[in-house]
C-alpha positions as CSV (number, residue, x, y, z in Angstrom):
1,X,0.0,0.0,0.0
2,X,2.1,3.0,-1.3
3,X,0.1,5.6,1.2
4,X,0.1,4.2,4.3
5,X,1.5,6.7,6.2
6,X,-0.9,9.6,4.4
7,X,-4.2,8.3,6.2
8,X,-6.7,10.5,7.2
9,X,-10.2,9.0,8.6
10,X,-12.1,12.2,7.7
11,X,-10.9,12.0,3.9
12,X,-12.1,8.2,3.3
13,X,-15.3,7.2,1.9
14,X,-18.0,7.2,3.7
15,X,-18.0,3.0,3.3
16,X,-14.6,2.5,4.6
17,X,-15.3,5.1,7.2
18,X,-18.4,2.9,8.4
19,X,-16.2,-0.3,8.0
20,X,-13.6,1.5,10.5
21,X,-16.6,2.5,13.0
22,X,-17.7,-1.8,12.9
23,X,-14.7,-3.1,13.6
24,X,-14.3,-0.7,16.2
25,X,-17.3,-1.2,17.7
26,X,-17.0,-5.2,17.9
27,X,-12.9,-5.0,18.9
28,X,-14.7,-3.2,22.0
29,X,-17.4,-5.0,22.8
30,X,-14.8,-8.0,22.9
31,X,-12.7,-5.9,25.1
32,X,-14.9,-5.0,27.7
33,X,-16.6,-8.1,28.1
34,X,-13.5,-10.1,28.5
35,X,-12.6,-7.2,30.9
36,X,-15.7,-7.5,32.7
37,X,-15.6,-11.6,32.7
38,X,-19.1,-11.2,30.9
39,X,-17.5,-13.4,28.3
40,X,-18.0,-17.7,28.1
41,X,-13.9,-17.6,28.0
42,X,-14.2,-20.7,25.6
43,X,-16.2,-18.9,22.8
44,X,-12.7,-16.9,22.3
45,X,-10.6,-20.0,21.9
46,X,-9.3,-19.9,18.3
47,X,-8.4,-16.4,17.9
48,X,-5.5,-14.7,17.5
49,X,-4.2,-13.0,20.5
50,X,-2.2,-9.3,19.6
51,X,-1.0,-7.6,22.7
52,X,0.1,-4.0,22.7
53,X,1.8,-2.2,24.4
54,X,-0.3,1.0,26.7
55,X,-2.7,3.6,25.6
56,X,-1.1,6.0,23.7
57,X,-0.1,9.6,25.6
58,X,-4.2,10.8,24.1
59,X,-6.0,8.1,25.6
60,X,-8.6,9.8,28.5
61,X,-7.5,9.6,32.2
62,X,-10.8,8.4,33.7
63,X,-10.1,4.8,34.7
64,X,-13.6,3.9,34.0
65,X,-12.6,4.3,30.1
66,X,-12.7,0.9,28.7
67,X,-9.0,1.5,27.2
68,X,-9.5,-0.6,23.6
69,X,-6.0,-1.0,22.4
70,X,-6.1,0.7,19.3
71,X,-9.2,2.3,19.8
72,X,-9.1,5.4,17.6
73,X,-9.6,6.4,14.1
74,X,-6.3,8.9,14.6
75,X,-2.5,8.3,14.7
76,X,-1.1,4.7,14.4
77,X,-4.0,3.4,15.7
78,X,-6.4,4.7,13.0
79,X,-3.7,4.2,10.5
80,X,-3.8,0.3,11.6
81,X,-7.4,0.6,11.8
82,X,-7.5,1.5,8.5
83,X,-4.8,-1.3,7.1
84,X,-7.1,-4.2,8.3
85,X,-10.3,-3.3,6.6
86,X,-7.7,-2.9,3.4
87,X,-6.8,-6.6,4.1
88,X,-10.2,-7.2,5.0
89,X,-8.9,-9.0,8.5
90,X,-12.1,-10.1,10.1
91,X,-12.5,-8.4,13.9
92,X,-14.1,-11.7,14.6
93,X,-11.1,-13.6,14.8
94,X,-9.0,-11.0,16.7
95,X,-8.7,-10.7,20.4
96,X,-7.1,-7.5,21.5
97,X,-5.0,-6.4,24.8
98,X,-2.6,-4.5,25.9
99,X,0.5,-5.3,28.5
100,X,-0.1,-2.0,30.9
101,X,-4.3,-3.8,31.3
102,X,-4.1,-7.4,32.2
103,X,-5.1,-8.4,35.6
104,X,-5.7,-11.7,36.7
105,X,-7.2,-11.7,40.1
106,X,-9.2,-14.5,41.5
107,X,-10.5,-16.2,38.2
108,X,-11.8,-12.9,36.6
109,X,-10.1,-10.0,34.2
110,X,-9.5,-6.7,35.7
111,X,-8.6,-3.5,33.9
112,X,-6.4,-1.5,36.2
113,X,-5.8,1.5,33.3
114,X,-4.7,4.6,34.0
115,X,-6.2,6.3,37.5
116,X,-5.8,2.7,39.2
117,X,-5.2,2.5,43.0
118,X,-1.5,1.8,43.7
119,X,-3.1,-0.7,46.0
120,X,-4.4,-2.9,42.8
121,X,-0.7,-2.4,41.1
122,X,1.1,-3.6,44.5
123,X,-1.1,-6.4,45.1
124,X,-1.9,-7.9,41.6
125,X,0.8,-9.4,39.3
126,X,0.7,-9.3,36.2
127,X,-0.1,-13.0,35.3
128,X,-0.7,-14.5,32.0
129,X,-2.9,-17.6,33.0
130,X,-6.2,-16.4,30.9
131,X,-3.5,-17.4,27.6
132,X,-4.1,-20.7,28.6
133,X,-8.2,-20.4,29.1
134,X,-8.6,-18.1,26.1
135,X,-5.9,-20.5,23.9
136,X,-5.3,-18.4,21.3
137,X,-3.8,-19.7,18.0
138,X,-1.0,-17.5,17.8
139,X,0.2,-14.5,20.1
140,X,1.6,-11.6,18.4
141,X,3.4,-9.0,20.3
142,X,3.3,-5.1,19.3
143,X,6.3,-4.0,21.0
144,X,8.6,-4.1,23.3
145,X,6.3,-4.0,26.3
146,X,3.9,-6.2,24.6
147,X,7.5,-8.9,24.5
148,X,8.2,-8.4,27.4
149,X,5.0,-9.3,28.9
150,X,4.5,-12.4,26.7
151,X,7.8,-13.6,27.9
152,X,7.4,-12.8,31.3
153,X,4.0,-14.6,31.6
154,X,4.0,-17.4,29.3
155,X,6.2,-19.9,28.1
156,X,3.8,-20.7,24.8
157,X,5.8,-19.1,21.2
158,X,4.9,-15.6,20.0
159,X,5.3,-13.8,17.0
160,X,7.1,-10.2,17.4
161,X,5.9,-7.5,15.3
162,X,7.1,-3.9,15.3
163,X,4.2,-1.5,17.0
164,X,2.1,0.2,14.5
165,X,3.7,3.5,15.8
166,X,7.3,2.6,14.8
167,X,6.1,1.0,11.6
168,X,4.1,4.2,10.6
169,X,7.0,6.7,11.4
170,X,9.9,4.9,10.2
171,X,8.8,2.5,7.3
172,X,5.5,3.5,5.9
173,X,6.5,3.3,2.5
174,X,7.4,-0.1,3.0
175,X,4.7,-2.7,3.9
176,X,3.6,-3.3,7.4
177,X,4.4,-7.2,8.2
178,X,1.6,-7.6,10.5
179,X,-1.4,-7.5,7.9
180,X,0.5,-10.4,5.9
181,X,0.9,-12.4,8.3
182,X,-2.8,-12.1,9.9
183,X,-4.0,-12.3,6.7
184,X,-1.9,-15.8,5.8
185,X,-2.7,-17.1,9.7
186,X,-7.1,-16.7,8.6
187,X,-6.7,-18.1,5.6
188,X,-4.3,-21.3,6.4
């Protein structure tokens, strides 16, 4: 895609713009529900897990924001946004998280985002045991944070890919790896 770093939501056609709004809308609904523990954990087996890094420096302060990673139809986020309807990357078989959110604490999810009492961040390790309920096909890692948590908290293989953000600013005219390889992973 020769203009992937000249994305602007507000200039797309209204149909891609929609598209954009859908898959944002279902990535979230995923989100908060496995956040909330509202989801059958065994209805997400199958997916692809891609953990990210931390809301970007933009995202809202309120800890009662649900914190979607790549939530936004701006910056690298709307830019990536963007790049998976081009690949047509179904939402569906996605499950989204970022390294700064997971909680494990006593069989359920918690989001412990930005505002969190330092009690939560004292008590609470970070803990990777809902890899093994959700069982993801493959776990993709968008950045360094999003490494080291995968290494840190499983012991299952990961795929590294460079965070949308680098990608964006330093290689845009060059293709980003990550839609390739979600798009081979759906179809095999």
């Amino acid at each position: 895609m020769s203009s992937q770093n000249s994305f602007k939501f507000s200039e797309l056609p209204k149909v891609k713009r929609r598209n954009i709004a859908r898959r944002l809308i279902a990535r979230r609904k995923t989100f908060v529900n496995l956040m909330n523990g509202t989801y059958n954990y065994s209805d997400l087996s199958g997916r692809i897990l891609l953990v990210g890094d931390k809301p970007g420096p933009g995202a809202p302060a309120d800890p009662n924001f649900h914190h979607t990673p790549f939530y936004s139809t701006i910056y690298s986020s709307g830019w990536l946004n963007y790049l998976l309807g081009e690949y047509r990357i179904d939402e569906d078989r996605l499950i989204w998280l970022n390294a700064s959110s997971i909680r494990w604490v006593d069989g359920d999810f918690m989001d412990v985002m930005l505002g969190a009492p330092p009690l939560i961040e004292e008590r609470y390790e970070i803990d990777g045991h809902f890899i093994n309920i959700i069982d993801p096909t493959h776990i993709i890692t968008l950045g360094n944070l999003a490494e080291a948590w995968v290494k840190k908290n499983t012991d299952r293989p990961y795929i590294k890919q460079a965070h949308p953000q680098y990608w964006k600013r330093f290689k845009s005219k060059e293709e980003y790896p990550l839609l390739p390889l979600l798009y081979d992973i759906i179809q095999s």
